[in-house]
C-alpha positions in Angstrom: 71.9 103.3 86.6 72.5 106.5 85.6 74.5 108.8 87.7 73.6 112.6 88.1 75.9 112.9 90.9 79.5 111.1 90.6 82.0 111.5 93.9 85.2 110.5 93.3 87.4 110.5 96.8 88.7 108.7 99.2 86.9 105.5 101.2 88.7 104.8 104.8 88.3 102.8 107.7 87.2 105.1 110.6 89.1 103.7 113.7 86.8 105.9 116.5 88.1 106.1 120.0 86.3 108.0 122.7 88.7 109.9 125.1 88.9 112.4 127.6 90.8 115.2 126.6 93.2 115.6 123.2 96.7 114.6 124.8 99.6 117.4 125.3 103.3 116.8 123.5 105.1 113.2 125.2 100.9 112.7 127.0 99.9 109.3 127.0 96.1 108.8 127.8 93.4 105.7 128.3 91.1 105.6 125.7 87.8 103.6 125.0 87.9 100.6 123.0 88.3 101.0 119.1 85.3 101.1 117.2 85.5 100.1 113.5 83.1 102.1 111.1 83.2 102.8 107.6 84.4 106.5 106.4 86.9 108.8 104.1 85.4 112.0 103.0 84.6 110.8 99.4 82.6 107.8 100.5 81.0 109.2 103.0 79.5 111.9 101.1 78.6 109.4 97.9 76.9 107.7 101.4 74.7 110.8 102.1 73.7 111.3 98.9 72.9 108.1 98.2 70.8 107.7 101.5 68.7 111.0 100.6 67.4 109.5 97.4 70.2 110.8 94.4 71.4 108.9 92.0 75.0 108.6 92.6 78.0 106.4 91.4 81.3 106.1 93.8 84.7 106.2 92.1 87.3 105.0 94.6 90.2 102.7 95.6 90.2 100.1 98.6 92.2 97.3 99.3 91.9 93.7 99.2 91.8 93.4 102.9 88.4 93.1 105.0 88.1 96.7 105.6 87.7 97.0 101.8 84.9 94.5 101.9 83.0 96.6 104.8 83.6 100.2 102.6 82.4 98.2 99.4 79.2 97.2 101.4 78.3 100.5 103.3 78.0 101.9 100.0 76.4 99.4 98.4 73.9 99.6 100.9 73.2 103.2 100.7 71.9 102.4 96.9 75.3 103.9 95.1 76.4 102.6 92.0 80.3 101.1 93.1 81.0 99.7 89.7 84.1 102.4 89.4 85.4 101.5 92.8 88.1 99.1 92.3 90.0 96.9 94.8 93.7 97.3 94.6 96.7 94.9 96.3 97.2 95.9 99.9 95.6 98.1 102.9 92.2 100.3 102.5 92.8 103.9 103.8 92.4 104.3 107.3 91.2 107.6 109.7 91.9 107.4 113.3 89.4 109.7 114.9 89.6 110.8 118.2 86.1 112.2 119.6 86.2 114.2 122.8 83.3 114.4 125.6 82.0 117.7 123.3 81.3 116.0 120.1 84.8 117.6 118.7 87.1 114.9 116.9 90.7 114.9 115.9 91.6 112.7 112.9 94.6 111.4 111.5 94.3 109.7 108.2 96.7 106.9 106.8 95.5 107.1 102.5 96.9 103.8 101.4 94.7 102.3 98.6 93.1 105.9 97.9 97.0 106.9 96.6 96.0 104.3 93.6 93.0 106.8 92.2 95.2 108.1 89.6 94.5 110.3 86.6 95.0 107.1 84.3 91.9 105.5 86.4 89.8 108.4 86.2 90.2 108.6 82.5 89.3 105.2 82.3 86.0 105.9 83.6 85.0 108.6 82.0 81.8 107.8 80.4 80.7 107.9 83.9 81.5 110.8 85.0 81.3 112.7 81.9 77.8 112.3 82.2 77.2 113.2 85.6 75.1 116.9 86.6 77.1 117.0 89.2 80.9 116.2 90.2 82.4 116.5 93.7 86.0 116.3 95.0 87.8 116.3 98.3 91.5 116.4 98.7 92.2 112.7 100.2 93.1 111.3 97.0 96.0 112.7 94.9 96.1 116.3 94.0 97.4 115.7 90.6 93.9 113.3 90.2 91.6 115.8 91.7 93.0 118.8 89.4 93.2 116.7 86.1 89.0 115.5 87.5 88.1 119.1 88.3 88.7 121.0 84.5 87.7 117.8 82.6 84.4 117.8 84.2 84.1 121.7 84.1 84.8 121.0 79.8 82.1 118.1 79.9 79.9 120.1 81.3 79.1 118.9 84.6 79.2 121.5 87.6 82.3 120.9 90.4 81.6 120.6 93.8 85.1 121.4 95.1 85.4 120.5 99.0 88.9 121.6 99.9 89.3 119.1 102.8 91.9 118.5 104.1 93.2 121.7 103.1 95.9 121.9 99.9 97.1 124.5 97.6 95.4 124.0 94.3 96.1 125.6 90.4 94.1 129.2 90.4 92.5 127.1 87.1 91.1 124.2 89.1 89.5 126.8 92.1 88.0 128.8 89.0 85.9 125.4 88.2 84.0 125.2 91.6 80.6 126.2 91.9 80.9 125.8 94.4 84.2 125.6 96.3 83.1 124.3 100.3 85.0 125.1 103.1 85.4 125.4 106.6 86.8 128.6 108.4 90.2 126.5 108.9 90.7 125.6 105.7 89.3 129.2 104.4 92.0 130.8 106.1 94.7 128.2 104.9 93.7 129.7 101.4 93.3 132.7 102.4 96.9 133.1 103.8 98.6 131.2 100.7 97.0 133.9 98.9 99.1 136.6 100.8 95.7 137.8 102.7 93.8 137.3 106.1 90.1 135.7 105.9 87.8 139.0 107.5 86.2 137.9 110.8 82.7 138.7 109.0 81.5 135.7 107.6 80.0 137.5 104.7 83.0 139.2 103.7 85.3 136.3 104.5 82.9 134.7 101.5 83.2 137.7 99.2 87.1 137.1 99.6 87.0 133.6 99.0 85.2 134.2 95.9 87.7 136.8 94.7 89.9 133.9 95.0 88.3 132.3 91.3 85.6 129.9 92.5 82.5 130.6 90.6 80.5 130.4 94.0 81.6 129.9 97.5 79.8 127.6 100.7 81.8 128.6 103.9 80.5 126.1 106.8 80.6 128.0 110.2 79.6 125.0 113.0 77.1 125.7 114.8 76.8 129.2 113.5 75.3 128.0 110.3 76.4 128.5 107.1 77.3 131.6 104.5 77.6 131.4 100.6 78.4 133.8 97.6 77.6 132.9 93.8 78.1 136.9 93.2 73.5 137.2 92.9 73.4 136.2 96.3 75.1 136.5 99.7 73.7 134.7 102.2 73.7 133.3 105.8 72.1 130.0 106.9 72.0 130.0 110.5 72.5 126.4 112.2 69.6 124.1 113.7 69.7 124.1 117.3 70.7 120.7 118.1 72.3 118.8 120.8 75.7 118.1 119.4 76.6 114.2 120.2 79.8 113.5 117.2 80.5 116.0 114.6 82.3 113.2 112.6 81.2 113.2 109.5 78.6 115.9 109.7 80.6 118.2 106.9 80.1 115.0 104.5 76.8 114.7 105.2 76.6 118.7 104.3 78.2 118.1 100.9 76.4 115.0 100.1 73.3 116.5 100.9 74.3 119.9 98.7 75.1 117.6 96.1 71.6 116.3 95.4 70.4 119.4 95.8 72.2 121.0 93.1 71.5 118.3 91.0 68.1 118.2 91.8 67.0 121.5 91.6 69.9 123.6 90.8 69.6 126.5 93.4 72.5 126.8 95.4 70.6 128.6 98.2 68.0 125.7 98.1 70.6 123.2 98.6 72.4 124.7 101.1 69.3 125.0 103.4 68.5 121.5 102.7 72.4 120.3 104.0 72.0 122.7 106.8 69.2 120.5 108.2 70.7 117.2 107.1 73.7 118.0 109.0 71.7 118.9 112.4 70.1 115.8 112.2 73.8 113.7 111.5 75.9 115.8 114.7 73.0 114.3 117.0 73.7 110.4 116.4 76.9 108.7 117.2 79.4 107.9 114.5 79.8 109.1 110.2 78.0 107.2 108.0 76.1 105.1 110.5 74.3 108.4 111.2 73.3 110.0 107.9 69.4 110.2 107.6 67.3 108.4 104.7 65.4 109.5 102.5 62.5 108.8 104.7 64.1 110.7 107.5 64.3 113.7 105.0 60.6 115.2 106.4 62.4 115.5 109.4 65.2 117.7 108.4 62.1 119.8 106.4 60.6 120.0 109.2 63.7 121.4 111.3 63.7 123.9 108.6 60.7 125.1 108.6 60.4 125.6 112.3 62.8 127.4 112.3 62.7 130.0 109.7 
């Protein structure tokens, strides 16, 4: 298969415990029994994109423990191409996600095998992703790997989806690739303030600013207020889907894999962000990250959420 969309990220396994309240400093609280699912922001978005019908290859690092196997088979599953997604010696990353009675989580992420996706494995795969329409990177894999990905993708051509999560400094060079950079308003105003600046409390603005950071185009992901972007033709605000929030885990992936097809698809960034608008409403009402991404078949759904209410 031919990929038109290649992630290349991070694959964890999501250690999900339901609890009361976040604890205070020196709090110790009861918490449900650990569920096990599979996650990590890159293979849950290859996940999502895979599961809405794109054609999408996974390039990765997991461990030779049985975590790895249960990462390698969610994606699997999902139709994406893992043939770039390599089992290294030792543990699979891990994300210990703490979901509160709300929906809201708290995550803490141990990286482990995703350390090994290094430049030297990238370039070693490059035929794959060199011919990719669309490339996206997060920031749980090294930085060094993610900048060297992000401008030789830009020169071959493909268009970088840049989702600054969890939230890093990056070269000015590497934000001028994304088209478009994706953030939330906690990691926008991380960038904004190692800039020097403040993000404006107007969504639209605080777009306009991101963009005068370099990104070619900017998606700034509001909760449930919806979602505004900038490509400098077009400013515009997607308001959310009401929805009866259940687990935001994994709803921002689900966004990106979703905008991912989209671009790749049918090129209009305002057309794809619509499209992940609805994908995502339908993902915070189910329980858990992957395990509650729609299908392809469950795409007329999300339409349909759409059209009602525009």
């Amino acid at each position: 298969m031919r990929a038109n969309v290649v992630v290349v990220g991070s694959a964890n396994a999501d250690l999900v415990l339901d609890i009361d309240h976040r604890p205070r400093a020196g709090e110790t609280i009861l918490g449900s029994d650990i569920v096990v699912t599979p996650g990590g922001k890159g293979a849950n978005q290859a996940v999502a994109a895979g599961l809405l019908g794109g054609q999408v290859a996974f390039v990765g690092c997991v461990g030779d423990d049985s975590h790895g196997a249960l990462l390698r088979g969610s994606l699997t599953r999902a139709g994406v191409d893992v043939s770039q997604l390599r089992t290294v010696e030792g543990a699979s990353g891990h994300a210990i996600i703490m979901v509160t009675p709300d929906g809201e989580n708290s995550i803490i992420v141990s990286p482990a095998a995703n350390r090994q996706v290094t430049p030297e494995l990238l370039a070693g795969c490059a035929e794959l992703w060199r011919r990719a329409a669309v490339v996206v990177l997060q920031l749980e894999i090294p930085l060094v790997s993610v900048e060297y990905l992000a401008r030789e993708a830009d020169d071959a051509g493909a268009r970088v989806v840049l989702n600054l999560a969890p939230a890093a400094v990056l070269a000015s060079e590497v934000l001028a690739v994304a088209d478009p950079l994706v953030v939330n308003e906690s990691e926008a105003a991380f960038l904004m303030s190692a800039a020097g600046r403040r993000l404006p409390a107007d969504p639209l603005a605080a777009a306009r600013e991101l963009r005068g950071l370099g990104p070619r185009s900017v998606v700034l992901t509001l909760g449930a207020r919806g979602v505004v972007l900038d490509d400098g033709a077009e400013h515009v605000h997607v308001p959310a889907l009401p929805v009866t929030v259940v687990d935001t885990t994994g709803a921002g992936d689900a966004f990106v894999g979703a905008l991912a097809v989209g671009l790749a698809q049918a090129g209009s960034l305002t057309v794809a962000v619509e499209r992940a608008v609805a994908v995502a409403a339908l993902t915070v009402g189910r329980r858990g990250a992957q395990a509650s991404y729609p299908t392809r078949e469950e795409l007329a759904s999300a339409d349909l959420l759409l059209a009602a209410h525009r």
